[in-house]
C-alpha positions in Angstrom: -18.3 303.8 75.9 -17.5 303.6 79.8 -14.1 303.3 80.7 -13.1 300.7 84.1 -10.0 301.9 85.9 -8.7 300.2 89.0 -5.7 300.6 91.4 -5.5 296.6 92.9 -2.0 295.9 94.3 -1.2 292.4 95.0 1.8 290.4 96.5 2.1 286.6 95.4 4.3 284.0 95.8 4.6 280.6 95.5 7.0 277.9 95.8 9.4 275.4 93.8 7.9 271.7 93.9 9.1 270.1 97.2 10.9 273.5 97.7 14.1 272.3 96.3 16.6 275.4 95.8 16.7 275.1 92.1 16.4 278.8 91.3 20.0 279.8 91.3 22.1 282.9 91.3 23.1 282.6 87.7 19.4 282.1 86.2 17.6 284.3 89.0 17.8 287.5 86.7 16.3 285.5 83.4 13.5 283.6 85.4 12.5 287.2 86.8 12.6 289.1 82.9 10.8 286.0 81.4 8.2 286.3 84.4 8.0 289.8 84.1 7.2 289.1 80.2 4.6 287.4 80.8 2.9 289.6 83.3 3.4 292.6 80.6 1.6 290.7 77.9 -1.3 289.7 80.4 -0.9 293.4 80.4 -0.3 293.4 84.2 2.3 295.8 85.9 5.0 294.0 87.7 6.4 296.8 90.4 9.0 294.0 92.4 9.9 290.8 91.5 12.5 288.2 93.7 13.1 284.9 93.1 14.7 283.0 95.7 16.0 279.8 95.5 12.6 277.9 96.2 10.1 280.4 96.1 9.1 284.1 94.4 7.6 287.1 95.4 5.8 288.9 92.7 4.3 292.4 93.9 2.0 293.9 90.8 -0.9 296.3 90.0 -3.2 294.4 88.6 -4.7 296.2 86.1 -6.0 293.7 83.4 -9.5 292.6 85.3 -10.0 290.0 81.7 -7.9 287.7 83.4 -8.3 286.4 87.0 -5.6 286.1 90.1 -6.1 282.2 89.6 -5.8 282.1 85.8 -3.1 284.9 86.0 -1.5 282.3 88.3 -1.5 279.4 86.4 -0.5 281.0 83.4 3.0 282.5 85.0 3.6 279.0 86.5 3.1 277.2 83.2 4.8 279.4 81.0 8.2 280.0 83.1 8.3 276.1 84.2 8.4 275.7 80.2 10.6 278.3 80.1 13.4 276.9 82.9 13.3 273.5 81.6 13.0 274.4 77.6 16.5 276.6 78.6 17.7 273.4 80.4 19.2 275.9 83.1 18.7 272.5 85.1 20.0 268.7 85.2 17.0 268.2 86.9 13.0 268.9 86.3 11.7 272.2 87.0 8.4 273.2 88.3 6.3 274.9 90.7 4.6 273.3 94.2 0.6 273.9 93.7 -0.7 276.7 95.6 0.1 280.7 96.1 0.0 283.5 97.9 -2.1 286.5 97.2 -2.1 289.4 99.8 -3.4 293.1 98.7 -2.1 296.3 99.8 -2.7 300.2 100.0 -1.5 302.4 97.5 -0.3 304.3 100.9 2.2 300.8 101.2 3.3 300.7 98.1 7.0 301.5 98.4 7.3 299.5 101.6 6.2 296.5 99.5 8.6 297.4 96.7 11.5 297.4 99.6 10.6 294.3 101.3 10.5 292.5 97.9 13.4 293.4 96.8 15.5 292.9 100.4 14.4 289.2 99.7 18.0 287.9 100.0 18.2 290.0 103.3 15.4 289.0 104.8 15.8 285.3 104.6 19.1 285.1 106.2 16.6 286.3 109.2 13.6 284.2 108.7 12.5 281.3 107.1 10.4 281.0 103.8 7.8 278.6 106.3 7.9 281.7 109.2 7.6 284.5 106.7 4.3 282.5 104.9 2.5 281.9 108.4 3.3 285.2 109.7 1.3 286.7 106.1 -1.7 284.4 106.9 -2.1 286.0 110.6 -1.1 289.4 109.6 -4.1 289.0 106.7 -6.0 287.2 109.2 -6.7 284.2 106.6 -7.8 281.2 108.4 -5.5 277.9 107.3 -4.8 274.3 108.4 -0.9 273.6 108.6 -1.9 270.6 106.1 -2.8 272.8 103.3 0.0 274.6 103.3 2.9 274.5 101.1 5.4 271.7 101.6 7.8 272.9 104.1 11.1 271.2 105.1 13.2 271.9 107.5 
């Protein structure tokens, strides 16, 4: 029997709905473990993980090629929206604005990634979730319209 074996690294994130700063200090740690949990039993390998206060960077290899980056995606943002507001680490609702990020990398940049990832907290005292998102889609060369991006207020 042949054997499939692939090296894929991906960065995603994605947003909280109307992206409300509802991922806090004090449940940042759990939402990563639980989302990390659920990229292990999709048997994916989760090499970063930050959540900010209203979005996350997940940087992974994806391994498991049963499940596609769209499913994948869904699944994480079903299951830890259940998650935050089964917990009630909120007053409010909890759940995620429609729509990702999905950029692929080099093994060669794969410590880079790691470090920008988890420099998250540093980085956006710099720049701006909206600047950082924009600058991705040029970098990657990824043709967009401004509509059809994420919901950005500032």
């Amino acid at each position: 029997m042949a054997n499939t074996y692939t090296q894929i690294y991906i960065q995603r994130f994605f947003a909280v709905k109307f992206r409300e700063n509802k991922i806090s200090e004090e449940i940042r740690d759990e939402v990563e473990k639980y989302i990390c949990g659920i990229f292990n039993h999709k048997k994916q390998s989760v090499l970063a993980i930050y959540a900010n206060p209203d979005h996350i960077h997940i940087f992974f290899c994806y391994r498991n090629l049963q499940i596609s980056i769209p499913d994948l995606v869904k699944v994480v943002k079903v299951e830890s929206t259940n998650f935050i507001n089964e917990k009630k680490y909120l007053k409010t609702h909890f759940s995620w604005q429609e729509g990702y990020g999905a950029f692929s990398y080099s093994k060669s940049q794969k410590e880079n990634v790691i470090k920008y990832v988890l420099n998250q907290k540093e980085h956006h005292q710099k720049q701006s979730f909206k600047h950082e998102y924009i600058g991705f889609l040029k970098k990657f060369e990824i043709e967009f319209k401004n509509e059809y991006l994420f919901e950005f207020f500032e």
